[in-house]
C-alpha positions in Angstrom: 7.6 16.9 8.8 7.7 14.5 12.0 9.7 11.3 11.6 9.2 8.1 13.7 12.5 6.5 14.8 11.9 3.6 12.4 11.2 6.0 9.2 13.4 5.5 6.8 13.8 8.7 4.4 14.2 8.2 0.6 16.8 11.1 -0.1 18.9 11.0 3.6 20.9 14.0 2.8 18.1 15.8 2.3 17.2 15.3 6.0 13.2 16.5 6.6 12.6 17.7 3.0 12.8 14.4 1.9 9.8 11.9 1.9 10.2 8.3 3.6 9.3 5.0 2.3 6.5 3.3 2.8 6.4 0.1 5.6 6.0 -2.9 3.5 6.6 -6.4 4.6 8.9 -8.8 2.7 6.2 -10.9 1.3 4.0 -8.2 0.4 6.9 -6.5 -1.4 7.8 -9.9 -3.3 3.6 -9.9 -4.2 3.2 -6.8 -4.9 5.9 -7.0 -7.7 5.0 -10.3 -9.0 1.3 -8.7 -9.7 2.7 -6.0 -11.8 5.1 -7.6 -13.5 2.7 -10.2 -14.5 -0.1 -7.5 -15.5 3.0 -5.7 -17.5 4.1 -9.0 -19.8 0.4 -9.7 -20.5 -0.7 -6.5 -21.3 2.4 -5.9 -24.1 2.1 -9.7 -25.2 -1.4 -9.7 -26.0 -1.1 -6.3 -27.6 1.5 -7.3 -29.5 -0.9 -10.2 -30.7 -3.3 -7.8 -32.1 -0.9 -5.8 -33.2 0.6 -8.2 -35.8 -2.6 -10.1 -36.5 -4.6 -6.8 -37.8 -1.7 -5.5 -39.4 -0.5 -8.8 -41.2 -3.9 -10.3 -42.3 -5.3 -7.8 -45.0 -9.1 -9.3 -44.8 -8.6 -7.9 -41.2 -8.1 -4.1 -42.2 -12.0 -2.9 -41.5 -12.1 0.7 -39.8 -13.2 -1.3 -36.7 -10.4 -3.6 -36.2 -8.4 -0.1 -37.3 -9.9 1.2 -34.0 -9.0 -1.7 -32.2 -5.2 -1.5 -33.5 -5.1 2.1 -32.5 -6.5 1.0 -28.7 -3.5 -2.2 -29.2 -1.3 0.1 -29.3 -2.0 2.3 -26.6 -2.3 -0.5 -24.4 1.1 -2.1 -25.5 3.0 1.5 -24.5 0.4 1.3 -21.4 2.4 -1.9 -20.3 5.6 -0.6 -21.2 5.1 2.2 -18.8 4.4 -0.3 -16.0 8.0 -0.9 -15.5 7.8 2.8 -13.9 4.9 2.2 -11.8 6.8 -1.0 -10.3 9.8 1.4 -9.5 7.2 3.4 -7.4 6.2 0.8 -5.4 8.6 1.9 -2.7 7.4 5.5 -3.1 10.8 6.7 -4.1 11.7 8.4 -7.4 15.6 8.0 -8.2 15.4 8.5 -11.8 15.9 12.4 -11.6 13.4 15.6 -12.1 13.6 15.4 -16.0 12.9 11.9 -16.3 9.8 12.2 -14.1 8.4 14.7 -16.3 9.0 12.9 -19.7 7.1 9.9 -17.7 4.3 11.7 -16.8 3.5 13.3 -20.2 4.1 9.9 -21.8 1.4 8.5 -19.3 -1.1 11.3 -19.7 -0.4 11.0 -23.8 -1.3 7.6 -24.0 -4.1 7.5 -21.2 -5.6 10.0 -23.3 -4.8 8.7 -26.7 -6.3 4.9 -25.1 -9.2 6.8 -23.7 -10.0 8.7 -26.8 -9.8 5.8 -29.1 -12.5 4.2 -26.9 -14.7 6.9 -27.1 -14.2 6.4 -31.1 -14.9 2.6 -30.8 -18.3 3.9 -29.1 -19.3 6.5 -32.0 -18.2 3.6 -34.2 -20.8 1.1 -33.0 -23.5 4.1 -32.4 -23.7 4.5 -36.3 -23.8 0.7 -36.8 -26.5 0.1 -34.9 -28.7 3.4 -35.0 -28.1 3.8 -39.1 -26.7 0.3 -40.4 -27.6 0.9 -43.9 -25.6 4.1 -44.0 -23.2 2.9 -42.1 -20.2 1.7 -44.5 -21.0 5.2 -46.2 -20.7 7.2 -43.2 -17.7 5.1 -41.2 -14.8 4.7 -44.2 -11.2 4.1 -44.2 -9.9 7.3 -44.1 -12.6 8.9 -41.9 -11.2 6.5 -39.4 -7.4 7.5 -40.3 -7.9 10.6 -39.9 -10.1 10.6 -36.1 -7.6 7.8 -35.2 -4.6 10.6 -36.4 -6.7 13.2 -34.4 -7.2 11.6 -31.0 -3.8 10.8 -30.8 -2.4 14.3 -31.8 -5.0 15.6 -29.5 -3.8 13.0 -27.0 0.1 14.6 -27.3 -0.9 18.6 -27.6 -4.0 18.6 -24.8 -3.6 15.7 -22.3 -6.6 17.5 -20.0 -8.9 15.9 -22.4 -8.4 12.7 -20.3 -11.1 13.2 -17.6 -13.7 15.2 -20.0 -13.6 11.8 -22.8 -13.9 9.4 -19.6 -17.3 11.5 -18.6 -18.4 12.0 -22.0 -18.0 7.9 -22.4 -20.4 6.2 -20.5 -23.2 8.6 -21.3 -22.6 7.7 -24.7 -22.2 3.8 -25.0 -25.5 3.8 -22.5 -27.1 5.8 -25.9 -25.7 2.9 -27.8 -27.1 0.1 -26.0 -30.4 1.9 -25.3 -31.1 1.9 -28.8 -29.8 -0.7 -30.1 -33.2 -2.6 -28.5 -35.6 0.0 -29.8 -33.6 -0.5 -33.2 -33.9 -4.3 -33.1 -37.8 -4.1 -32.4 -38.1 -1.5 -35.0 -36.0 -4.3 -37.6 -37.9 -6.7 -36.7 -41.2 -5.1 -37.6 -39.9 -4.2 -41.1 -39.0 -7.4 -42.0 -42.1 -9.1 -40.8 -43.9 -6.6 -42.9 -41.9 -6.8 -46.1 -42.3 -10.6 -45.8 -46.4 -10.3 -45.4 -45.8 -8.3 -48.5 -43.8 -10.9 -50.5 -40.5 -9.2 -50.8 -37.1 -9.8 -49.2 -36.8 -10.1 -45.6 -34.5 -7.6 -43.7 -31.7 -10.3 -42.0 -29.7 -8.8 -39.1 -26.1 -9.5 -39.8 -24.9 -11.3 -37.0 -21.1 -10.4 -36.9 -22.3 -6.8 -36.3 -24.4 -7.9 -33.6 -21.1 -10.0 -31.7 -18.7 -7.1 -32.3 -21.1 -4.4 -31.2 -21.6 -6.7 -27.8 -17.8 -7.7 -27.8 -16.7 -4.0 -27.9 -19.4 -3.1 -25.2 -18.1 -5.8 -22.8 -14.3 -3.8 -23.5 -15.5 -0.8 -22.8 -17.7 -1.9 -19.7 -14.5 -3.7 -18.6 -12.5 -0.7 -19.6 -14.5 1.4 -17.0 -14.5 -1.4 -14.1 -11.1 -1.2 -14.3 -10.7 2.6 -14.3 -13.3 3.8 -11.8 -11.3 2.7 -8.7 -8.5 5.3 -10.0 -11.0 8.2 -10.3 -12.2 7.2 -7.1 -8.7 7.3 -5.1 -8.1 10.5 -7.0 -11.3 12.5 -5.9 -10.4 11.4 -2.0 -6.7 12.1 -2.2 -7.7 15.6 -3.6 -10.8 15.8 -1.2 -8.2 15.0 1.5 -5.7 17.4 0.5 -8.1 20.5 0.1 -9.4 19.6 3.7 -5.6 19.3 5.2 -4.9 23.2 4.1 -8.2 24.0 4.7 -7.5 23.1 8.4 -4.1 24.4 8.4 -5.4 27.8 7.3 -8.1 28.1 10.2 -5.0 27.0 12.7 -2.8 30.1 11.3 -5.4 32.1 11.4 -6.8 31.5 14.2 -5.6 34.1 17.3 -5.6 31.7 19.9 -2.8 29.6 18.3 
């Protein structure tokens, strides 16, 4: 590894094994952790919020809003875990090999466990809106314990499942919304037809209606938010497999 004069190295002692900090100006620094430590403090506060209002207020104890304290939780642990990320601002790691293991896993755990239980909140709203008259048969308490108790067990023992529930995501909450309208025509139909006919008239409950829109604006947020992560990751690995790609054809090559 070449070193510039004005390099500084991380690990000194470790002389060129060790990997150098990043240039950073004194304002950008002072920014830089001012934006995460604000993003940190709201994420846990407002989590917390949810947190104690779903599990305080019985009335509030739907398999919904269950979903939505699962997902609170995540998140809370998801600003906890900031405080680590705002250590690696300066691209050093001083907390020690074993410390930077248990971090990871905890990230990866509830990435995945946050991930998963959005991809529930998606099923959830599929069967309200594609079979609403089933739906509080189908979509009970305990159904929802127990895929809530799932995800996150699945989140702990398998934390590959990350990138395959982000994929498997959008293609499902596009389902959702696509028939949702064909679902809304089809209602409509039925109750101007039962009304020609004199009996009751199919109403659309509205608070479905708000939450199933609410939760799609979460998860469209949800995937805003997440996409410029993906994005950095498919160039930094495109980046690397091209950097020993080209090494290899200099060692191999016989002119060299």
């Amino acid at each position: 590894m070449t070193l510039e004069e004005d390099d500084e190295l991380c690990f000194p002692q470790l002389f060129n094994s060790s990997c150098t900090k990043p240039k950073r100006s004194e304002l950008e620094a002072v920014l830089t952790y001012i934006t995460l430590s604000s993003i940190s403090l709201l994420t846990t506060t407002l989590n917390m919020f949810v947190i104690i209002s779903i599990s305080h207020f019985k009335q509030l104890h739907t398999p919904t809003n269950f979903l939505l304290l699962s997902l609170a939780v995540s998140d809370f642990f998801v600003g906890l875990i900031m405080f680590f990320q705002i250590v690696l601002i300066d691209g050093c790691w001083f907390l020690g090999d074993a410390t930077c293991s248990a971090y990871q896993y905890v990230a990866y755990v509830i990435t995945s466990a946050s991930v998963g239980t959005m991809v529930l909140i998606c099923v959830d709203r599929y069967v309200a809106i594609c079979d609403p008259l089933r739906y509080s048969v189908k979509v009970t308490q305990g159904r929802v314990q127990a895929c809530v108790c799932l995800c996150w067990t699945s989140a702990v023992a398998y934390q590959s499942v990350l990138l395959r529930d982000n994929l498997d995501q959008p293609v499902l909450y596009m389902r959702v919304f696509a028939v949702a309208a064909s679902q809304a025509r089809a209602m409509r139909s039925q109750a101007a037809a039962v009304s020609l006919q004199g009996s009751v008239t199919v109403t659309v409950k509205r608070s479905e209606l708000k939450a199933a829109v609410t939760l799609g604006v979460v998860v469209a947020v949800f995937l805003v938010c997440l996409c410029p992560y993906f994005i950095y990751i498919v160039i930094l690995t495109a980046g690397g497999t091209l950097e020993m790609s080209q090494s290899h054809c200099h060692t191999s090559d016989p002119a060299a």
